[in-house]
VOSESE-332566 format. One record per residue (C-alpha): x, y, z. Coordinates in steps of 0.05 Angstrom, whole numbers, padded with zeros to 5 digits, always signed. Layout:
N
XYZ ...
REM end
This chain:
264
+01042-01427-00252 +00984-01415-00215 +00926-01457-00243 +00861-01414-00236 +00798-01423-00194 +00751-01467-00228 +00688-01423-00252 +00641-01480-00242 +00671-01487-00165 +00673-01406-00148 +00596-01407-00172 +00583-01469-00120 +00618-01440-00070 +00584-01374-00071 +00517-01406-00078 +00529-01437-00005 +00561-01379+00019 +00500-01342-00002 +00454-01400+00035 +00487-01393+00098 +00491-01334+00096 +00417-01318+00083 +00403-01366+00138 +00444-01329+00190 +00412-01263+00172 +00333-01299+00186 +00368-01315+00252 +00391-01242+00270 +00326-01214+00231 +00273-01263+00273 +00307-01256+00341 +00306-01179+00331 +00225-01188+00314 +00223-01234+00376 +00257-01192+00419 +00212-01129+00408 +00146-01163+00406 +00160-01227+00459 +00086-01212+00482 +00060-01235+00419 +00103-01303+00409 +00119-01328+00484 +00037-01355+00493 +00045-01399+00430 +00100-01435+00466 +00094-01433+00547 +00040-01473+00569 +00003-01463+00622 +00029-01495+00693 -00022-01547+00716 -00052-01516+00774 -00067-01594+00791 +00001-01607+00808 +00024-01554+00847 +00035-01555+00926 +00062-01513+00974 +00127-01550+00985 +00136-01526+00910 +00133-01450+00926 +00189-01404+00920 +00157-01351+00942 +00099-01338+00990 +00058-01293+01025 +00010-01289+01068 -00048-01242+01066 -00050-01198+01127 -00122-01175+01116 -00165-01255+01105 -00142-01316+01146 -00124-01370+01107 -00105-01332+01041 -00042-01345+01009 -00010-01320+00956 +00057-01371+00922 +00097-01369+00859 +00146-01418+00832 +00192-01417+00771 +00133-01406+00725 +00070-01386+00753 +00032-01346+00812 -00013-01390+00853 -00073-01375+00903 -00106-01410+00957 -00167-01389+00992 -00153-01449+01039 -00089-01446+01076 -00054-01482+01024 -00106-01538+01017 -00124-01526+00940 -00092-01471+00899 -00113-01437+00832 -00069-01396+00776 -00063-01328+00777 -00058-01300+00708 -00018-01237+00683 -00019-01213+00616 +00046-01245+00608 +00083-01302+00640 +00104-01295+00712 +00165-01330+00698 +00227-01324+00751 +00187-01289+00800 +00237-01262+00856 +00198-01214+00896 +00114-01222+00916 +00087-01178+00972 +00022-01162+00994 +00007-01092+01014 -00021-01054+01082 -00091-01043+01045 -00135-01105+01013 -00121-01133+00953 -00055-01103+00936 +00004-01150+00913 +00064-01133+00883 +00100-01182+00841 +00178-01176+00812 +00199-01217+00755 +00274-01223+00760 +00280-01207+00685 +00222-01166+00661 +00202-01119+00716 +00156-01105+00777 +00085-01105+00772 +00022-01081+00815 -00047-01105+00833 -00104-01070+00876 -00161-01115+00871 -00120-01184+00884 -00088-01204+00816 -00153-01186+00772 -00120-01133+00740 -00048-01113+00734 -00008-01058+00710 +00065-01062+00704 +00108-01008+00750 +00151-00958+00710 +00193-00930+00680 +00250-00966+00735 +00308-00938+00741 +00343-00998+00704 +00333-01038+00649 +00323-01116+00677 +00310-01145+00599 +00382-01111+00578 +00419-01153+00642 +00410-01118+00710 +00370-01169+00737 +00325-01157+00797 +00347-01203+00859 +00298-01186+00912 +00237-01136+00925 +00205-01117+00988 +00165-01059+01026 +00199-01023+01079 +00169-00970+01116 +00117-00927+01093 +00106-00982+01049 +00169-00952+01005 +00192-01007+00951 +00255-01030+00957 +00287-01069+00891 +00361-01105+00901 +00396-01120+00840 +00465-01144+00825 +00488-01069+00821 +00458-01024+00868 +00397-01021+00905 +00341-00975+00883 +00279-00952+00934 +00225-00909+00924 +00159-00884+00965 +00092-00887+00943 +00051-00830+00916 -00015-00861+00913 -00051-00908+00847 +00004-00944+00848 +00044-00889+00827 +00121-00886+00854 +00165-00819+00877 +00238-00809+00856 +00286-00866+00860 +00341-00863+00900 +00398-00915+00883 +00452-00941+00936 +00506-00964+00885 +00537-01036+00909 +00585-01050+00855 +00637-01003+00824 +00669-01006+00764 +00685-01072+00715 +00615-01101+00740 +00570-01027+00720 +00619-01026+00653 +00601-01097+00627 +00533-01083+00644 +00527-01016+00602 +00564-01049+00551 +00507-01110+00550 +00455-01052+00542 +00480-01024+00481 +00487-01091+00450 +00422-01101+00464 +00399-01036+00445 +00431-01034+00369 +00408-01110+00363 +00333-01091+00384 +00335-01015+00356 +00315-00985+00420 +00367-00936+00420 +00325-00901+00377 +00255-00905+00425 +00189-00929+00392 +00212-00901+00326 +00278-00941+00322 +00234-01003+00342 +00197-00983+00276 +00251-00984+00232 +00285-01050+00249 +00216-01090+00246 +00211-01061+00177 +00282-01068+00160 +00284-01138+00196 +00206-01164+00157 +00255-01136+00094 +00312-01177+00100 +00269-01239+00116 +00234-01238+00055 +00299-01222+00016 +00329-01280+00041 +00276-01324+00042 +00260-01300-00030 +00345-01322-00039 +00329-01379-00016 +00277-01405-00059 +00312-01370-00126 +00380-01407-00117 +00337-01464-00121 +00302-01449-00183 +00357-01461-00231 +00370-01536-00211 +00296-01546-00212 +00286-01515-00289 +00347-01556-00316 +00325-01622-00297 +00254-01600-00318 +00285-01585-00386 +00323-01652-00382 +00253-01689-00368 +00223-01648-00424 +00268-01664-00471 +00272-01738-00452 +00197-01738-00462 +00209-01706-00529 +00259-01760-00547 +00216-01818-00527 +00155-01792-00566 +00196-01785-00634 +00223-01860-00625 +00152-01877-00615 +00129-01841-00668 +00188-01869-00716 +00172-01938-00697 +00101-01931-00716 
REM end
């Protein structure tokens, strides 16, 4: 005979099934939120490079300014540097975001203009010498959703050329930064396109982009909604074990005060 499931045990067991599982969905839920809106979170935890520290035999990348002798322009795993002095003393150059994995930094025929590539974010322009920047786009691919960006460099006519793991993609200028039509020379056929397609709309149902600004939308409402449902599960499967042993307090309180009052 089949003995059955102890009540006592099935209500344990789905109280920690419950736990975990309200746990795992603040994990999907927060890295949704963090995905969409990285530009809000990633300052609160990247410091800032030293500028102190950094020398030229630590650059990754460099240029050298055509137009002013003796200005540099270097970037390393985390930051974009500039010198004024040959290399002698270098300062920060700051984006509105972190120029993390840069993999392409040129500087242009006319003064001032720099173009920077982050392998896994995008390219991004300057025209007065890093004071203000404005990020190149749309691009033909999507470097956040896995087709990373390899190299980037001007050919003629100043025409920007970006290599990535699939194909490589060039376009000419058309003036404020603006870029004509891409043409793409595919380098990869096949398994290598289909895994990366198939890493896109993964990405895309995870984030809600499928859907454009609108889709965004809805998951940070649905994800801010399932946060405070589970956080709000959290906190209520706690209750119960907090009110009986208040009750048991009480009522040993209770208890003392009558023997007290009985042995008066």
């Amino acid at each position: 005979m089949i003995r059955p499931f102890p009540r006592r045990m099935a209500h344990s067991l789905h109280r920690w099934v419950g736990i975990l599982s309200c746990l795992f969905m603040l994990i999907v839920a927060g890295t949704a939120l963090a995905l969409n809106h990285s530009d809000l979170w990633k300052p609160l935890f990247l410091k800032p490079v030293s500028t102190s520290i950094f020398s030229l035999d630590q650059a990754q990348l460099l240029a050298s300014d055509p137009h002013v002798k003796g200005h540099l322009l270097a970037a390393d795993s985390k930051a974009l540097y500039e010198s004024q002095d040959s290399g002698k003393n270098w300062s920060q150059l700051k984006l509105y975001l972190p120029a993390e994995k840069a993999v392409g930094l040129v500087l242009g025929p006319k003064q001032g203009q720099i173009w920077l590539a982050l392998r896994e974010v995008g390219v991004f322009y300057s025209d007065d010498g890093g004071e203000i920047w404005e990020e190149i786009g749309p691009l033909p691919f999507n470097p956040v959703a896995g087709e990373y960006i390899q190299k980037m460099w001007l050919g003629a006519g100043s025409a920007l050329h970006l290599k990535t793991e699939l194909a490589l993609y060039i376009a000419s200028p058309t003036g404020d930064a603006g870029l004509g039509q891409w043409q793409k020379i595919t380098l990869v056929q096949g398994q290598g396109k289909q895994a990366i397609d198939f890493h896109d709309l993964i990405w895309r149902l995870h984030t809600g982009r499928f859907g454009g600004s609108w889709g965004i939308l809805v998951y940070d409402a649905v994800a801010l909604s399932l946060i405070f449902l589970s956080l709000s599960g959290l906190w209520l499967s706690r209750r119960p074990r907090h009110k009986k042993k208040l009750t048991m307090q009480r009522a040993a309180s209770t208890q003392a005060h009558s023997e007290s009052g009985s042995a008066v």
